[in-house]
VMD Tcl script that draws the C-alpha trace (Angstrom):
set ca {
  {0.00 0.00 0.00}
  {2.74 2.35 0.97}
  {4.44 1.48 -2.60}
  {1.54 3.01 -4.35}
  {1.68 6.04 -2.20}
  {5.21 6.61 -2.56}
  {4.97 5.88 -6.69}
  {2.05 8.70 -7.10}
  {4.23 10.97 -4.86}
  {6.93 10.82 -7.64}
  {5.04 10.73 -10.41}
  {3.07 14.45 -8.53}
  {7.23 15.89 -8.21}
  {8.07 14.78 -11.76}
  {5.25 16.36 -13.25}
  {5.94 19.49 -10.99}
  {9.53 19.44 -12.09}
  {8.83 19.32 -15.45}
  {6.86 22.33 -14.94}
  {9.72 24.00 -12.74}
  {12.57 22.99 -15.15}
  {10.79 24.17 -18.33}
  {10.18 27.81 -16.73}
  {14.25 27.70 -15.36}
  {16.45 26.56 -17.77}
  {17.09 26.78 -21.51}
  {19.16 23.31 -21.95}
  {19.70 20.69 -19.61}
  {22.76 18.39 -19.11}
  {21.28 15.61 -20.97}
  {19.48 17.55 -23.62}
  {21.73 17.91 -26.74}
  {20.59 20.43 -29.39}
  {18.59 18.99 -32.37}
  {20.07 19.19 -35.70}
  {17.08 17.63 -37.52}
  {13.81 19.73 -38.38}
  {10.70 20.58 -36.38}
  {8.26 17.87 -35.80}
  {4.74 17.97 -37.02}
  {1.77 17.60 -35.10}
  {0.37 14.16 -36.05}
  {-2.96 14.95 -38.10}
  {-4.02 11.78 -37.07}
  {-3.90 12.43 -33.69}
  {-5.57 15.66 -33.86}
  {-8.67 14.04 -35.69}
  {-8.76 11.30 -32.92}
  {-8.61 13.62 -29.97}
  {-11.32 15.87 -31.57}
  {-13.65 12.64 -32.67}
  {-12.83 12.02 -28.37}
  {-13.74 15.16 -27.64}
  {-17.33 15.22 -29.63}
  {-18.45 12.51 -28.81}
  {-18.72 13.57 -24.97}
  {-19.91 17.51 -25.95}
  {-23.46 16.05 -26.24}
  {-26.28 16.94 -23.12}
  {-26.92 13.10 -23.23}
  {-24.02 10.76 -24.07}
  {-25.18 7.08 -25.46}
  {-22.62 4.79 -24.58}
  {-23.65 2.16 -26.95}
  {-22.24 4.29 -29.79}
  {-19.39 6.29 -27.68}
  {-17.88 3.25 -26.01}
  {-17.22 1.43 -29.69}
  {-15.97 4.34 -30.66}
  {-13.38 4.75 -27.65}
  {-12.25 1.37 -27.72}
  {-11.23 2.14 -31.18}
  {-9.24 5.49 -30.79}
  {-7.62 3.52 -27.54}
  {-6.59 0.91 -30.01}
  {-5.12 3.14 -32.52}
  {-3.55 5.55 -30.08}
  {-1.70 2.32 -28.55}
  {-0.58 1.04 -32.02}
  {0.58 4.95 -32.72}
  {2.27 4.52 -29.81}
  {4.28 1.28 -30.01}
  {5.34 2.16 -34.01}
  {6.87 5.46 -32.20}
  {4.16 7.37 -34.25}
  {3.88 10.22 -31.08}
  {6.59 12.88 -31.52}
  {5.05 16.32 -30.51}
  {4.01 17.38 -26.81}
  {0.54 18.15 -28.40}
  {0.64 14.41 -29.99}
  {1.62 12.99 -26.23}
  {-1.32 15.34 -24.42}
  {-3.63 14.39 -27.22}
  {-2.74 10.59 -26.75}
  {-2.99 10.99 -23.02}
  {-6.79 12.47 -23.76}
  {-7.69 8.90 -25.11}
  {-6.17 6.77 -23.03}
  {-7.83 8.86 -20.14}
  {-11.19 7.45 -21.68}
  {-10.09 4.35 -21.42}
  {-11.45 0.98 -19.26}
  {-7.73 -0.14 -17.62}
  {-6.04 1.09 -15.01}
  {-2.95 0.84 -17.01}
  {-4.16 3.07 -19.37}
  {-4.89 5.82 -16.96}
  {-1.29 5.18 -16.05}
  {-0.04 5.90 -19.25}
  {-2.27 8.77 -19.95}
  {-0.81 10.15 -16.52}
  {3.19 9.44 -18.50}
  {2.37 10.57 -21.29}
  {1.26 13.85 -19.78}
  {4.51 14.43 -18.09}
  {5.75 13.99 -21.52}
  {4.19 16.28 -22.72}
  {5.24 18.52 -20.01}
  {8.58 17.97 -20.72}
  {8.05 19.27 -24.57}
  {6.90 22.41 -23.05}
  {4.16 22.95 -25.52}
  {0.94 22.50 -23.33}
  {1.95 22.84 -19.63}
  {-1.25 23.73 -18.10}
  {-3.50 21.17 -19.96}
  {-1.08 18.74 -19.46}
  {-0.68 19.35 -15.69}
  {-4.60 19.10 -15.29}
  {-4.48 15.78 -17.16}
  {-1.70 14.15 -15.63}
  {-3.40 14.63 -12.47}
  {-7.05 13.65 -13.57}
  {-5.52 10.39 -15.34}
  {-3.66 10.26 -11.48}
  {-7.09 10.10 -9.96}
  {-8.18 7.79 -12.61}
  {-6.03 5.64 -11.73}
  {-6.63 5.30 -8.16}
  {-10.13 5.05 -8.62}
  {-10.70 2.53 -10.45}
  {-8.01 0.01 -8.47}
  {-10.01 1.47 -5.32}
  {-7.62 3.65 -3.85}
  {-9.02 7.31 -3.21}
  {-8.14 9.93 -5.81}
  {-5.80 12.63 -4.91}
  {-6.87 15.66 -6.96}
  {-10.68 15.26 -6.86}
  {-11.07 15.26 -10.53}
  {-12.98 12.10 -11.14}
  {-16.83 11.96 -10.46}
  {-19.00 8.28 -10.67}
  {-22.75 7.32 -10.43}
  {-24.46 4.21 -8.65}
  {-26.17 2.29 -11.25}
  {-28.58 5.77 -12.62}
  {-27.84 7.98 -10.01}
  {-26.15 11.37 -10.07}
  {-23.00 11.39 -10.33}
  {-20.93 12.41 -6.99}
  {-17.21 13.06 -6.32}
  {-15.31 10.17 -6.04}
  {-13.60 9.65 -2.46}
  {-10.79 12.25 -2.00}
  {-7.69 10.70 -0.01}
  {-4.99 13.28 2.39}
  {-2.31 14.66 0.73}
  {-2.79 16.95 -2.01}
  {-3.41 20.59 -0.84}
  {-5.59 23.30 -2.88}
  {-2.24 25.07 -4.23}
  {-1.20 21.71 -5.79}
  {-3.96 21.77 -7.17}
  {-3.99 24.93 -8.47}
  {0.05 24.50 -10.19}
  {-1.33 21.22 -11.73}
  {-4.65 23.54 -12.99}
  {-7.39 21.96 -11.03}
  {-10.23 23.24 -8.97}
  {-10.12 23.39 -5.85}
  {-11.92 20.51 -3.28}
  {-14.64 23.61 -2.91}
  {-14.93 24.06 -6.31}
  {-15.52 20.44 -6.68}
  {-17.85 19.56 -4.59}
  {-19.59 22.74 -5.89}
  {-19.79 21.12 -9.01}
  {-21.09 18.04 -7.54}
  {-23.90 19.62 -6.48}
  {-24.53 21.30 -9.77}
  {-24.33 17.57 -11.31}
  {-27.16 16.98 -8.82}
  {-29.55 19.05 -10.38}
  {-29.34 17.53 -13.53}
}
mol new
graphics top color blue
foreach p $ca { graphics top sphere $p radius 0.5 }
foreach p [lrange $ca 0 end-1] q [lrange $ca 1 end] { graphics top cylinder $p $q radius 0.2 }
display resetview
């Protein structure tokens, strides 16, 4: 139990030091200058993480068609992967948004890495940050632990959906550097998911 503490610890610093090392320094040690050109945003990608991102705009989501659909994108974001088809940060964050709608735990883990990635690229630091930490709680939630961040909200069968258990550890100005609401904010917006 303490092992899964400790990892989520690091993996919170790493993504804050990716954050703090970006803003501080223009090279690092093990950073060597790139002679070859400017990598593209995969088009791909972008099409996938949009498709993602439309298919969970609507007031009423149908599952039967979304869930196809996601286990689809997952699939093709995991072959990108493995062929070493990501390159950009915005091809990591975009990546990390798919595998964040994913069913594993392992894939929230990888959304959370790939995030930090993404981080490191220093294209997309505050969407990134709020991502790494919701694919964190996603994580934890759904091997049983509570979350950290209180990003992640679940129903009972057809009930409203309510914040998921919030464990110690994380304060409101970790939060904030990792751009999520705050535990008041939160549970503000689980009461406003009440309603509906």
């Amino acid at each position: 139990m303490l092992n899964h503490a400790a990892n989520a610890l690091v993996s919170v610093v790493l993504v804050l030091c990716g954050i703090l090392l970006d803003r501080t320094a223009t090279a690092l040690p093990w950073q060597t200058p790139s002679a070859s050109p400017a990598l593209s945003d995969s088009e791909e990608l972008r099409r996938l993480h949009d498709e993602d991102q439309a298919d969970r705009a609507a007031e009423a989501i149908d599952w039967s068609v979304v869930g196809p659909r996601d286990h689809a994108r997952l699939k093709r974001v995991k072959e990108l992967f493995e062929s070493d088809g990501l390159h950009t940060a915005n091809d990591y964050y975009r990546s990390a948004m798919i595998l964040q709608h994913g069913e594993a735990p392992e894939d929230f883990l990888l959304a959370h890495e790939f995030c930090v990635v993404a981080i490191l690229k220093a294209k997309i630091e505050r969407e990134s940050a709020w991502l790494a930490a919701s694919a964190e709680d996603r994580f934890l939630m759904n091997i049983g632990r509570p979350q950290r961040f209180g990003t992640q909200f679940r129903s009972e069968g057809a009930g409203p959906l309510r914040l998921y258990t919030i464990g110690d550890g994380v304060t409101d100005e970790l939060r904030r550097l990792m751009g999520v609401h705050s535990l008041a904010e939160a549970r503000a917006h689980e009461v406003e998911l009440s309603k509906k």
